[in-house]
N, C-alpha and C positions, 0 to 999 in steps of 0.2 A: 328771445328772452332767456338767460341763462334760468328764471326758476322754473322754467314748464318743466314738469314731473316727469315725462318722458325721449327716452333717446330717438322712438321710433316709433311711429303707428303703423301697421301692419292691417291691408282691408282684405275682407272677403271682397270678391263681384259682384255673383248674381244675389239678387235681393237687397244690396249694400250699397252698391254704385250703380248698378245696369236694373232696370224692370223686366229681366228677361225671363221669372220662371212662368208666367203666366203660355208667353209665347214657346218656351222650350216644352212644356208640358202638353202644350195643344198639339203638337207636332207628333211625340210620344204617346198622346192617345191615341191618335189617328193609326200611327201607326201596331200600336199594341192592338188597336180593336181589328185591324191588319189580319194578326195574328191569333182572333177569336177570343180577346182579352176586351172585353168593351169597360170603357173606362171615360168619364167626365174630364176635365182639365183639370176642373176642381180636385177632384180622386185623385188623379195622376198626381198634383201636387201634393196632396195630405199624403202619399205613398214616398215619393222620390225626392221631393226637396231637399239638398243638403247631401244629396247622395248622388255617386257617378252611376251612371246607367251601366256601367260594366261591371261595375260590383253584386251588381243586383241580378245577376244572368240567373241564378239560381231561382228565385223567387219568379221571374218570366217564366222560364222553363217549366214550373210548377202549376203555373196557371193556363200554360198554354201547349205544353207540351214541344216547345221549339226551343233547340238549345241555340242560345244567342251566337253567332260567328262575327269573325272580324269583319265580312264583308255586309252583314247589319248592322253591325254600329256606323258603319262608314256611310252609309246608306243614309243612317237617321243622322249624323253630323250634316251630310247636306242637305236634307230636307231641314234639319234646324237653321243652320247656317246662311241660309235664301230666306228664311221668315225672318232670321235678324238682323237680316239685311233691310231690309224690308222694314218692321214692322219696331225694331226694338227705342226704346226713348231710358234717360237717363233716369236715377231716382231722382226727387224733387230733391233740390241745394246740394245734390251729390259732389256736382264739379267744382263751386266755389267753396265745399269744404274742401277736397283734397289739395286747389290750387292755394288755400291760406297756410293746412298746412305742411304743404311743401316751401312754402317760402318762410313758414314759422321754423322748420326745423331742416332749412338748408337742403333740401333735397331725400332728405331720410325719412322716404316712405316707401312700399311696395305691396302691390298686389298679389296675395297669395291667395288662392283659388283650387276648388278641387275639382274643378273644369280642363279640359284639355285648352294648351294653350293655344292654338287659332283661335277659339271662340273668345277666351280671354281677350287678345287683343284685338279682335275684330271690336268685341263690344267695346274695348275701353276707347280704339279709334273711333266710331263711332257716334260714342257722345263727347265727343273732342278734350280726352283726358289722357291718350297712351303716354304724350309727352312726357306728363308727370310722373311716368313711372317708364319710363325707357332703361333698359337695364335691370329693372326690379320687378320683376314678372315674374311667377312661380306655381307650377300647375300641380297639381297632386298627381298626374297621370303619368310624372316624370320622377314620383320619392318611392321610396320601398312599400308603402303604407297612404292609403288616404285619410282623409280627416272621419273617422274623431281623433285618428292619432295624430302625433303633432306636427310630424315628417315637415310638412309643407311649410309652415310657419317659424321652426328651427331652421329650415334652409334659408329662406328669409333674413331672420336674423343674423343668419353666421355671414348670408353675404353683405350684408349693411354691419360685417361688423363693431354688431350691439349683442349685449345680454339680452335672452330673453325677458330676462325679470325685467328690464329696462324698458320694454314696449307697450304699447296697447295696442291691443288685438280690437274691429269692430265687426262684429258678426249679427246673422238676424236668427241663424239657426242656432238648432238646441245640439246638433253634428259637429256645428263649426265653433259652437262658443267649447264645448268639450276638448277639442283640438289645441283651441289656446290656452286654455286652461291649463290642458297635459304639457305645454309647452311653459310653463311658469309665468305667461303674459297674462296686463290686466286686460279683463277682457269686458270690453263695452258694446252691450245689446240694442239693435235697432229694429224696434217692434213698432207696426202701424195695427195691428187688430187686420188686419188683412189675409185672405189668404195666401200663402205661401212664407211665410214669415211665422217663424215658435213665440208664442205668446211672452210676456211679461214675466210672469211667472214659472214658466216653462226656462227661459233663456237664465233667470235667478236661481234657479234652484241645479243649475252645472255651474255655477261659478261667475256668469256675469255679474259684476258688481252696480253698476247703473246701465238703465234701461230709458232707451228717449226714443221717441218720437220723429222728430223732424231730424233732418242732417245739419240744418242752418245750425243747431245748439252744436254741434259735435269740439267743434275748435275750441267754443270757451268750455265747452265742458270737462274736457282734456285738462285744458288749463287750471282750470282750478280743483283738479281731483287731487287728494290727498290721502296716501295709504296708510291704512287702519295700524294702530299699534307702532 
C-alpha cells in the first residue's frame, strides 16, 4: 500500500526474531565461571544483552584477571553455535511478521544485528526466515562502531537504498533502540517483561516511540503509525 509510513523496517535478531539470549548467555556463563567469574544465565544476561562479548574484554578481564584472546572468543562462538544448533526456537509470530512485511514492502527489509554474522544467519536459517533477508544482513562485527552507535543500522539503509528517517528500526534493548535512534530511524520496542529484554520504560525513555508486546501487532502497528508534528 503506497500509505505505509515507512520505506523500510530494519530488525535486531537476538531477542527480536531468534530466542537466543537465554541460550547464548548460558553458554557464556559457563564459560566465564571457566574463568573464576561465577555467574547465573540470568546475571550473564542483566550484564551483556545487547552487547558483543568482544567489546566487553575489559570488564572480564577485570573480574577475572584473563585478558580475553581471539582464540576465546572463537572458542565461546563454538560452544554457542552447537547450543543454537541445538537448542534455539524463534520468537513467538516473529516469522509471519517479517514474511507480511517483506511482501508489504516489496522485499525492503534487513537484519541488522550487533552479532557476528554466522550466528546471524545460522539463526535466521534456522527458524526458516534467512530467505527474507538474503542479501540484507548486517553484523556490527563488520562497521567501525557497534550498537549504540548507529554504524550497523546506516549500512542497512544505505544498502536498501533508503533514508534513515524513512525506516523503522524494531529492537528489544535499550543498546539497540539508542543505535536507531542515533541513526534518525523510528524506532519500535519489543518488550515481553522478560528477562533479557530492557523494559517498557527503559526502551521509552532512549527514544522508542511505541512499545508492544507480541510480534503478531508489529505489521498493523507499523502501519498505522503516524509521526508526531
Amino acid at each position: 500500500m503506497s500509505s505505509f509510513p515507512f520505506a523500510a523496517v530494519l530488525f535486531d535478531c537476538d531477542g527480536v526474531l531468534v530466542d537466543s539470549e537465554p541460550i547464548t548467555n548460558r553458554v557464556l556463563a559457563e564459560m566465564l565461571g571457566e574463568l573464576g567469574w561465577p555467574l547465573t544465565t540470568d546475571e550473564s544476561m542483566r550484564i551483556f544483552t545487547g552487547k558483543a562479548v568482544k567489546d566487553e574484554a575489559d570488564l572480564i578481564e577485570s573480574k577475572t584477571g584473563f585478558l580475553i584472546t581471539p582464540e576465546w572468543l572463537h572458542g565461546f562462538r563454538e560452544r554457542r553455535n552447537e547450543a543454537l544448533e541445538r537448542d534455539l526456537t524463534a520468537i513467538p509470530n516473529a516469522p509471519a511478521a517479517v514474511r507480511a512485511l517483506f511482501e508489504q514492502l516489496d522485499g525492503r527489509i534487513a537484519c541488522a544485528s550487533g552479532a557476528d554474522r554466522f550466528k546471524v544467519e545460522l539463526q535466521l536459517e534456522k527458524v526458516g526466515i534467512l530467505d527474507c533477508f538474503a542479501g540484507r544482513v548486517f553484523s556490527g562485527h563488520e562497521m567501525p562502531r557497534s550498537k549504540p552507535a548507529p554504524d550497523v543500522y546506516l549500512a542497512a539503509a544505505a544498502a536498501l537504498g533508503v533514508d534513515p528517517k524513512r525506516c523503522a528500526v524494531v529492537e528489544d534493548t535499550v543498546t539497540g533502540a539508542m543505535a536507531g535512534v542515533a541513526a534518525g530511524a523510528t524506532v519500535f520496542g519489543y518488550s515481553t517483561g522478560e528477562s533479557g529484554h530492557s523494559g517498557p520504560e527503559a526502551l521509552r525513555s532512549v527514544g522508542a516511540v511505541q512499545v508492544f508486546s507480541d510480534m503478531a501487532e508489529l505489521p498493523a502497528l507499523l502501519a498505522a503509525h503516524r509521526p508526531v508534528g
